[in-house]
N, C-alpha and C positions, 0 to 999 in steps of 0.2 A: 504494500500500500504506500503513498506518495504520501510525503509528510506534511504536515500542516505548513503555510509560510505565511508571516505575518511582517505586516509594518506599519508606522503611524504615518497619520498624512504628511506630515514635515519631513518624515524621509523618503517619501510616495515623491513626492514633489524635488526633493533634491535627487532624486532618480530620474527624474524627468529632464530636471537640469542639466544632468551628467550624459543623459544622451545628448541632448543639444549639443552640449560642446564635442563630445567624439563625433558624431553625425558630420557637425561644421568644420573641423578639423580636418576630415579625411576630405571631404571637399574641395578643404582651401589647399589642401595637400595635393590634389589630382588635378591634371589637366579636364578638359572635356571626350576627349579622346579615351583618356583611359578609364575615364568616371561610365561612359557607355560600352565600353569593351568587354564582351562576355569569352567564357571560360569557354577550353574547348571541352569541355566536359558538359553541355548546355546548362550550365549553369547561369544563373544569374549576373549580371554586372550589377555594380557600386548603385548605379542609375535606378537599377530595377530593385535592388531591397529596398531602398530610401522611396520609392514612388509605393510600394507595397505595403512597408508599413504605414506609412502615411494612410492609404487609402481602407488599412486595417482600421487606425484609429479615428478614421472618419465613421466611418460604421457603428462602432461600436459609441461614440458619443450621443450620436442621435439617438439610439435606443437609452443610452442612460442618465442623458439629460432628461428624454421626457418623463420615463420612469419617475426621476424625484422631482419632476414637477406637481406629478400628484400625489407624491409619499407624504403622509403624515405620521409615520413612525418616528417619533424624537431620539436622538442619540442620548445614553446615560452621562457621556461625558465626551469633554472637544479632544481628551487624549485619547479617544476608543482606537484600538489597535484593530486596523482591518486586514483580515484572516479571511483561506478558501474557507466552504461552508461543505463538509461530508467527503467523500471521500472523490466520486468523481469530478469535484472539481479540483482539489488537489492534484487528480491523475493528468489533468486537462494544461492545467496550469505548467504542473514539469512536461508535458509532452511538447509545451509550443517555445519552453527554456533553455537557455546552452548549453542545459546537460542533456535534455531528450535526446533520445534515443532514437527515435522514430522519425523516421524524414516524410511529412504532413505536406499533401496535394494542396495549395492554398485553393479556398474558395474561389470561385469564379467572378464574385465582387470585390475578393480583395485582390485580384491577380494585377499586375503590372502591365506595360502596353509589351506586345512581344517581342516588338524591333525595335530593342533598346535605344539603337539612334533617332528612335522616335521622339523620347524623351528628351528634357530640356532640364540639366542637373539642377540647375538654378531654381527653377520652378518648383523641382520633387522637393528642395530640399527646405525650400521657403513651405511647402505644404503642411511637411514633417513637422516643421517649428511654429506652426502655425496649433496643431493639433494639439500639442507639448502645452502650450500657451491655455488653451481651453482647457486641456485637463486639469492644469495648478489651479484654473479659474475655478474649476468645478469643485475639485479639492475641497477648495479655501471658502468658499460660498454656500457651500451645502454641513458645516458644523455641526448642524444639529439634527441630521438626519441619518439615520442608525444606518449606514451603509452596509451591514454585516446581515440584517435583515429584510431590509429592501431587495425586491429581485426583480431583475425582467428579464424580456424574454430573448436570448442569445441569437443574434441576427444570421451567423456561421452556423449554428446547430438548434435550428427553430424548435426541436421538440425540451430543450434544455431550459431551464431558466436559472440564472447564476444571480448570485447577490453582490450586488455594485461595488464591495470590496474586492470580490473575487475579478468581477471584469476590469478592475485596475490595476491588479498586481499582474493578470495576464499579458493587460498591454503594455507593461512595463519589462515583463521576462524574455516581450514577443519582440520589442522594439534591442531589448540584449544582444538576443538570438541573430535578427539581423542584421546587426551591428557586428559583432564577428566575422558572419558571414562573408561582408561589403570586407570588411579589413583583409580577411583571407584572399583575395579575388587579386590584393596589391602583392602576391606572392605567386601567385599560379603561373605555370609556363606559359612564356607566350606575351607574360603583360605587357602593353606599348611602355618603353622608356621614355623618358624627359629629362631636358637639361635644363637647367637653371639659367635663366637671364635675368634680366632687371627688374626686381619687385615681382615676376613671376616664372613661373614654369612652361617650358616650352618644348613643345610637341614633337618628335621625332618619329 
């Protein structure tokens, strides 16, 4: 069974933080070139996890904004530690994390465009941080509403309904996950080199 994982919203949100800056780093780091350059492995480019997740945590806001628009269940306290609730969300939770195991077919609304050079890094990555921005908002706005009991209904696995603690700490494990992924991509054979010029990097 997958272990319980808990955090408080103050470090929900400095998780959120910390992707921002590794997200915008790897970025500021990449040309545009190598940002949409996929693996010969069909793997994903840089491009296509950051537009992914993004378009992950677009999804998953909508359902849990409206949710605690109608919640009236009041939190016991503004420190309440939000924790998965039973055991398959637990399982759910390590399954979409850097330690899963399991390599997960993304949904079809959260999939990326397929010809990476379609994408515009700039855009994905202003998306991602835009979402980031929403969730602390939601975080920090919703205090007093018992997130650990509040649930709705999982937009990825309609038959499921998760409790808005749990779909936080997911899109936090999921946004990890692809974050790794994106960083692994600047080591894979193959990847386009760049030489450093004047205040940027430039494309060979």
């Amino acid at each position: 069974m997958a272990p319980s994982v808990a955090r408080t919203r103050e470090e929900l949100t400095e998780d959120f933080l910390d992707l921002d800056h590794r997200y915008a780093a790897l970025s500021q780091y990449c040309t545009s070139k190598q940002l949409t350059w996929c693996p010969a492995d069909a793997g994903w480019s840089i491009a296509q996890c950051i537009e992914h997740v993004a378009r992950v945590n677009s999804v998953y806001l909508v359902a849990i904004k409206s949710t605690i628009a109608d919640s009236r269940k009041l939190a016991n306290s503004n420190d309440q530690l939000l924790r998965t609730a039973g055991w398959f969300s637990a399982f759910f939770l390590k399954s979409v994390s850097p330690e899963g195991k399991t390599k997960m077919r993304a949904p079809r609304i959260g999939r990326p465009d397929p010809d990476s050079a379609q994408i515009n890094p700039e855009e994905a990555l202003q998306k991602l941080q835009r979402t980031h921005l929403e969730i602390r908002e939601v975080l920090a706005s919703s205090q007093q509403v018992n997130l650990n009991q509040v649930r709705f209904r999982n937009p990825f696995v309609p038959l499921i309904r998760f409790t808005i603690g749990t779909g936080f700490l997911v899109m936090a494990a999921h946004g990890r996950r692809h974050l790794l992924q994106a960083e692994r991509v600047c080591s894979a054979n193959g990847f386009p080199l760049a030489r450093a010029s004047a205040g940027s990097a430039t494309e060979v």
